[in-house]
N, C-alpha and C positions, 0 to 999 in steps of 0.2 A: 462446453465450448468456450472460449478465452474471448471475451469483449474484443474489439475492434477499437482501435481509436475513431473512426468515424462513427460508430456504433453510441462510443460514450459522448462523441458531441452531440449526435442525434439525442440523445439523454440527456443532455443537459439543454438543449435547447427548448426540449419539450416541459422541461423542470422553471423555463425564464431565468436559468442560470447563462450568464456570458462567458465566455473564454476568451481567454486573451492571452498574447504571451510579450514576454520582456526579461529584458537584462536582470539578473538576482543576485545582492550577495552570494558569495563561496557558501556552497553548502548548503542552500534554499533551494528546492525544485517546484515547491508551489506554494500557494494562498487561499485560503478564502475569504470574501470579504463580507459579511452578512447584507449590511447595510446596502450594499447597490449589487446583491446577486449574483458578484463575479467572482472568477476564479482565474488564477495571476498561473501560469504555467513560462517556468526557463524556458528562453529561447536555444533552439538550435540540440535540447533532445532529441534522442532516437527514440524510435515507435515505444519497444521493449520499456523505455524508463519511462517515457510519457503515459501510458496506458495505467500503471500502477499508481503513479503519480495521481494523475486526474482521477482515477478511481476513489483513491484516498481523500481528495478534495473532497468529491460527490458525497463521501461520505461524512465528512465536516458539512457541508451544507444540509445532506438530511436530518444532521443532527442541531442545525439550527447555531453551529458554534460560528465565533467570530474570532481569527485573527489565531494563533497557535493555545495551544493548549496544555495542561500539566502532561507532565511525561506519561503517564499511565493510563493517558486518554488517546495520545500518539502510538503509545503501543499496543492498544486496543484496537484503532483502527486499521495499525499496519495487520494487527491477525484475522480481521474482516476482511482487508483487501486479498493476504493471502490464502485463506480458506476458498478464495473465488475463483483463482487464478491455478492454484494448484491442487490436481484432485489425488485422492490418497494413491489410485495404481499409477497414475504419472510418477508423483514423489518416489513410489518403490522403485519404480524402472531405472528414474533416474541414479537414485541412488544403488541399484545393481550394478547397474554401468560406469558410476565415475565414485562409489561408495560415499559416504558421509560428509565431507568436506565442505562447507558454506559455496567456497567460490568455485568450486566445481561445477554442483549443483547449478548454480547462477549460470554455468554458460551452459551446460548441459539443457533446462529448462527454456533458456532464451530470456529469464530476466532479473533485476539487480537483486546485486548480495542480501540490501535489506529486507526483501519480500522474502528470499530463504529462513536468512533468519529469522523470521515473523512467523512463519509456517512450522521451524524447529521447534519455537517454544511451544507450539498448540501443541507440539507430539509428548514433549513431558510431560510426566502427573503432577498436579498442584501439590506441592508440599503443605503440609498443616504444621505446624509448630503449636507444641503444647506446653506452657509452660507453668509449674505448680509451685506452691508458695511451701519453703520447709519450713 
């Protein structure tokens, strides 16, 4: 079953994590700040983006991180949040119904493009590269 935004305050409240929200640079939806336990969430989100969002903090906070992080640790988190959020026969249904498409998907599921795409890369297999010295 899909978190609740009341659900994840409830969680974060019981964690001594604060929420807050405020005006964000273009293209910021959230924060976290180690030092004083909070988490900065855009104002004036819908449920569907805030839920994801604030998931992803919560998970910068378990992981004890402060302030953003190298790309590879954003994209790690985004495939934790979406592993959570989308379960495997969801994802098939949806994608029987409106097929493969990122932003289909997104409105089919009820939420943003980047959790799709987060979810797509866990269905690839890891490529290994091998590379031998002639």
């Amino acid at each position: 079953m899909r978190p609740t935004l009341l659900h994840l305050l409830a969680d974060a409240a019981d964690q001594g994590i604060t929420i807050t929200w405020a005006t964000m640079l273009p293209g910021r939806r959230g924060a976290y700040r180690h030092a004083t336990r909070t988490i900065i969430l855009r104002a004036g989100m819908s449920d569907p983006l805030t839920v994801p969002t604030l998931m992803h903090e919560l998970e910068h906070a378990r992981r004890g991180d402060d302030g953003p992080q190298p790309p590879w640790v954003e994209a790690r988190i985004d495939r934790t949040v979406a592993s959570r959020l989308i379960t495997p026969d969801g994802y098939r249904a949806a994608e029987a119904a409106v097929g493969p498409h990122p932003a289909a998907l997104a409105v089919e599921l009820d939420l943003p493009r980047w959790v799709i795409d987060a979810y797509q890369t866990t269905l690839r297999p890891a490529v290994t590269w091998v590379t031998t010295a002639v």
